[in-house]
N, C-alpha and C positions, 0 to 999 in steps of 0.2 A: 522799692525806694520810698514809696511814700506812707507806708507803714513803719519803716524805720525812721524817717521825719517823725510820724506821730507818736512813739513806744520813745524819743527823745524829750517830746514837747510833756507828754507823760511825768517824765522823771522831772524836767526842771517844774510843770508847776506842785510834784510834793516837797521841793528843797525851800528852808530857812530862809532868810534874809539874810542873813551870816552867811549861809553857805553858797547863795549865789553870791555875794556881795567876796568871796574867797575864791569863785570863778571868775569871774570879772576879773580880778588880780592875775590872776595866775597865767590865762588868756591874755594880756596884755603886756607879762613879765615874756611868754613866752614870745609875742612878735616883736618886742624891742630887740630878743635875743636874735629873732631870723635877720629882722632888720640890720642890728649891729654886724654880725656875720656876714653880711650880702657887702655889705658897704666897706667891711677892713677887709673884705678877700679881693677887690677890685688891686692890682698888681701899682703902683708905681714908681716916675723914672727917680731914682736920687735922693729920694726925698720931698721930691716935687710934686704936686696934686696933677701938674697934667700930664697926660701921654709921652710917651716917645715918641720921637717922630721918627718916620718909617723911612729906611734907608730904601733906596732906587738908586744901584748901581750901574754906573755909562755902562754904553756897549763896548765890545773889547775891540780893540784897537790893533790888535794883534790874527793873525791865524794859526790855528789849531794841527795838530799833528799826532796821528791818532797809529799807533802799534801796535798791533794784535798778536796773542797768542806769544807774552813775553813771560819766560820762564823764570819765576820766583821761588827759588830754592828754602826751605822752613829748615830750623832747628834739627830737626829728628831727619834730614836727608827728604821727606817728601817736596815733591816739588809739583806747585801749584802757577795755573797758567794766567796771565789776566791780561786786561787792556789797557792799555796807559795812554790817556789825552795829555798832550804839555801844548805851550806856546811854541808856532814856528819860529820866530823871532827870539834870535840868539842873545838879543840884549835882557830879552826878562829872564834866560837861565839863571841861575842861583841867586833869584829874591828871594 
């Protein structure tokens, strides 16, 4: 590591003053680019600079009813087994 420090420090004192003075640029052009990039890939809401805010859904108000091993018939005649949760409460059927 610190041979490669020095075989750098090497190189930049045979370079111009143009040509470090075209480092300096270019080293600069490239962190505005990271910079710019870090800052317009931050996501947000609307059009808005701040956040969404984070939905926290109640607890369910209802109970659960849980059937096993219900037979799901597919296209081609295979028939595929699953488990299906709905609400016990007849009033949330067909929301």
């Amino acid at each position: 590591m610190l041979s490669a420090n020095k075989d750098v420090l090497s190189r930049l004192r045979g370079i111009t003053d143009a040509e470090m003075c075209l480092l300096v640029i270019a080293v600069a052009i490239g962190l505005a680019v990271i910079l710019a990039s870090a800052t317009a890939a931050e996501p947000t809401h609307a059009g808005s600079s701040s956040p969404p805010e984070v939905w926290n859904p109640e607890p369910a108000t209802y109970g659960i009813v849980k059937e096993t091993n219900v037979p799901v018939t597919m296209s081609d005649g295979t028939v595929l087994r699953a488990d299906v949760y709905r609400p016990s409460d007849r009033a949330w059927m067909g929301r």
